[in-house]
C-alpha positions as CSV (number, residue, x, y, z in Angstrom):
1,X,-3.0,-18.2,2.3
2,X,-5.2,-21.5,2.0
3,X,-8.6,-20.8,0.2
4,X,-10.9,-21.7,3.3
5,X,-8.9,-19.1,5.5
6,X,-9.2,-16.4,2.5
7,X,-12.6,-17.1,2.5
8,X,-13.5,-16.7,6.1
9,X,-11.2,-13.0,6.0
10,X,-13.5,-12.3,3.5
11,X,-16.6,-13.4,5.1
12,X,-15.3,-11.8,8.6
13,X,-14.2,-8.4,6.8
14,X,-17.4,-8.0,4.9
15,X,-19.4,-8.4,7.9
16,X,-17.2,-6.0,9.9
17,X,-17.8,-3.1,7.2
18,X,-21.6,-3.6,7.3
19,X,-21.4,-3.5,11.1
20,X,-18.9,-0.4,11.3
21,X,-20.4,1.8,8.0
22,X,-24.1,0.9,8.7
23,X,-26.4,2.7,5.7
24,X,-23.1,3.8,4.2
25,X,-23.6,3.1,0.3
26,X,-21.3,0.6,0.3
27,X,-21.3,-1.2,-3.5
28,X,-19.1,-4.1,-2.5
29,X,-16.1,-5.3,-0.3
30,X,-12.9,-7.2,-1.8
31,X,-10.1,-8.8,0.3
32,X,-7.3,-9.9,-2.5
33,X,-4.2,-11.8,-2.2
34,X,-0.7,-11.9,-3.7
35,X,-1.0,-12.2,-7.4
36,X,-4.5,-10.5,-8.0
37,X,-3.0,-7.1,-8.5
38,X,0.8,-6.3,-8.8
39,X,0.8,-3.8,-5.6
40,X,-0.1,-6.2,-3.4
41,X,2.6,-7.9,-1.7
42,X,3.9,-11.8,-1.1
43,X,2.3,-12.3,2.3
44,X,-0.2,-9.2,2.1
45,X,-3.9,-8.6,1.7
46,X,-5.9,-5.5,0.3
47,X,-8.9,-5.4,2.1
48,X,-10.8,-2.7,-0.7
49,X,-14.3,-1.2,0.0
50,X,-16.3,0.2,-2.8
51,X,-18.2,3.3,-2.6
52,X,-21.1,3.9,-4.5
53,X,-21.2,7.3,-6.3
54,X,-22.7,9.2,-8.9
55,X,-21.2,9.0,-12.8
56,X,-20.1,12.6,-13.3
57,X,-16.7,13.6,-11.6
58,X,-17.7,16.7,-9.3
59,X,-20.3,14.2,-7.7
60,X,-17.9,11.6,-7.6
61,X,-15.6,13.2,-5.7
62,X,-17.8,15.2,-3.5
63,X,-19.5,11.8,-2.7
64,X,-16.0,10.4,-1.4
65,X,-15.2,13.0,0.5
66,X,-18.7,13.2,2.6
67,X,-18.3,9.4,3.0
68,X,-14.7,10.0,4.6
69,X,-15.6,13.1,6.5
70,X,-18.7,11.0,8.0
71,X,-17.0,8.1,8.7
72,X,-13.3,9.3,9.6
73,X,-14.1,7.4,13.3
74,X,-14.9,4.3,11.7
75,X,-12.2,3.6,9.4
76,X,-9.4,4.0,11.8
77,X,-11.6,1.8,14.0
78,X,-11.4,-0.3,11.2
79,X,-8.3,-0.1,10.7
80,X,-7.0,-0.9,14.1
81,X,-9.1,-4.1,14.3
82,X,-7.0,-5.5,11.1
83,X,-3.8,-4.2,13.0
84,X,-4.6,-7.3,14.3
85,X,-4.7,-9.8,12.0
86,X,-1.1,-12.0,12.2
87,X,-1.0,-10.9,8.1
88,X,-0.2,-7.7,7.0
89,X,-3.3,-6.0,5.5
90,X,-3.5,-2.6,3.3
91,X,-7.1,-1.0,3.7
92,X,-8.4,0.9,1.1
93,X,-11.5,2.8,0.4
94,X,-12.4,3.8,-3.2
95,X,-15.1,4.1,-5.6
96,X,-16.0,2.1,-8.7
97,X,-14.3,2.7,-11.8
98,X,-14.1,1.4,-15.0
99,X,-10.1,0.8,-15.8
100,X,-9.4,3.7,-18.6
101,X,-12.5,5.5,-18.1
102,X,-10.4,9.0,-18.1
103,X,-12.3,9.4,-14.5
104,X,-10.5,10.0,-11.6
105,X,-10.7,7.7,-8.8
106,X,-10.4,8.9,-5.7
107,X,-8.9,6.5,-2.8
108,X,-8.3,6.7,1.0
109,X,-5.5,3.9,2.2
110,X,-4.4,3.1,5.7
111,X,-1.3,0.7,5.4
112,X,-0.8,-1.5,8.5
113,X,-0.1,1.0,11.5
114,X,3.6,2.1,12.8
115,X,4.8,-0.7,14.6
116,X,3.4,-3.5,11.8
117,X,6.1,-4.9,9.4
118,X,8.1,-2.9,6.8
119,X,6.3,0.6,8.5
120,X,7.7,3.4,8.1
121,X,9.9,4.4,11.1
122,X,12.4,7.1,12.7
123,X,14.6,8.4,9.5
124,X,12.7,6.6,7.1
125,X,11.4,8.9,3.9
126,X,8.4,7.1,2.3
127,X,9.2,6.7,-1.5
128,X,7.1,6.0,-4.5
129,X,8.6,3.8,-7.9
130,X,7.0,2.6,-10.5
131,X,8.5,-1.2,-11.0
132,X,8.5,-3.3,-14.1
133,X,7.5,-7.0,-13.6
134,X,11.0,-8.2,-13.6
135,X,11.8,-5.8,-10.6
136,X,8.8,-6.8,-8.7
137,X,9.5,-10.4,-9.5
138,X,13.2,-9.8,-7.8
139,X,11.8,-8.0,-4.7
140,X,9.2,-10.6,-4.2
141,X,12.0,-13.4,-4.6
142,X,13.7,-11.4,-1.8
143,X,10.8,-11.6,0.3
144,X,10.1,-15.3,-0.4
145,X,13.6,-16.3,0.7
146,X,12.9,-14.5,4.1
147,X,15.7,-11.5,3.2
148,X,13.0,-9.1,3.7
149,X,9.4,-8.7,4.9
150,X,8.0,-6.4,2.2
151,X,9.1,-4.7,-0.9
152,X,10.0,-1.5,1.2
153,X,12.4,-3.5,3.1
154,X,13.5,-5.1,0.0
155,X,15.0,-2.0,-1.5
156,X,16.3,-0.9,1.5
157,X,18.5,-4.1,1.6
158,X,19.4,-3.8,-2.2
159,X,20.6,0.0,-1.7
160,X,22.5,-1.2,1.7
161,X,24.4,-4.0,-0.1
162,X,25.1,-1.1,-3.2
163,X,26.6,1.4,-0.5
164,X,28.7,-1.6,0.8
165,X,30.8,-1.9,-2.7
166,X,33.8,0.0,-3.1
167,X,32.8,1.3,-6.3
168,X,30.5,3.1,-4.3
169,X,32.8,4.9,-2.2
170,X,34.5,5.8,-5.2
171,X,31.5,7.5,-6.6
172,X,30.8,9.4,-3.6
173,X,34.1,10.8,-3.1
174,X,34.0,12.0,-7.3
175,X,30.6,13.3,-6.2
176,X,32.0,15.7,-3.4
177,X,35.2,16.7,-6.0
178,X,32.5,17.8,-8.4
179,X,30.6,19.7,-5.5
180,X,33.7,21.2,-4.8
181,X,34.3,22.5,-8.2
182,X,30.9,24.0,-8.5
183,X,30.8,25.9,-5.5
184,X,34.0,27.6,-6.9
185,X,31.9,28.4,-9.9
């Protein structure tokens, strides 16, 4: 995404979360981009609101949770509005932390809604892998050449073209025999 159209996101999204969470102790508001944290994806935004809350963890978290209970109306309001947006954007809520501060760090997410790209669908089991840079690098290549739109889709297409080898089959049917044999057990 060019800088000046980053920008104005930014500029439009910060203004919509002082509009929508009006008094809400909101610390700051971040919209990043592909290559400012691995999770986020090649054609993807995180649009991340920070929550101001008290140092010790009880508070923290009892905070967070009186923010979301309050506000529950809002963010899906919120969220709706970037359903919008012809990009794909991940909205999270969290409060400040410092990386390795041993404190927990509570988080509310609302991915792009059901019918956006890469969604999760009919059949579909949502699945969580940690990925090392080379295998992030390979699904991002994947969505780059236009194979897939996310990294969810990504793997689904790697897994298809491994059930399409015959090796596979092969596997599968060894799979049942050994089944078998333990069931006689």
């Amino acid at each position: 995404m060019e800088e000046a159209e980053l920008a104005h996101v930014r500029e439009q999204f910060a203004q919509k979360v002082h509009e929508r969470f009006a008094g809400a102790p909101i610390k700051r508001v971040e919209v990043l981009q592909y290559g400012d944290q691995p999770e986020i994806e090649p054609g993807e935004l995180l649009a991340r609101v920070i929550i101001e809350a008290p140092d010790e963890e009880l508070g923290r978290r009892q905070a967070f949770e009186a923010f979301h209970d309050q506000h529950r109306e809002a963010l899906l309001e919120l969220r709706n509005e970037l359903d919008r947006l012809p990009t794909r954007v991940t909205l999270q809520f969290t409060i400040d932390a410092e990386p390795g501060d041993g404190k927990g760090r509570p988080v509310i997410q609302l991915g792009q809604g059901p019918a956006g790209p890469g969604g999760a669908g009919p059949g579909l089991t949502p699945v969580m892998a940690r990925l090392g840079a080379d295998d992030l690098e390979t699904l991002d290549m994947l969505i780059t050449v236009g194979i897939a739109s996310s990294r969810a889709e990504a793997v689904r297409w790697a897994l298809a073209r491994i059930r399409e080898r015959p090796a596979f089959e092969q596997l599968r049917a060894h799979t049942r025999e050994i089944e078998t044999l333990k069931s006689q057990f």
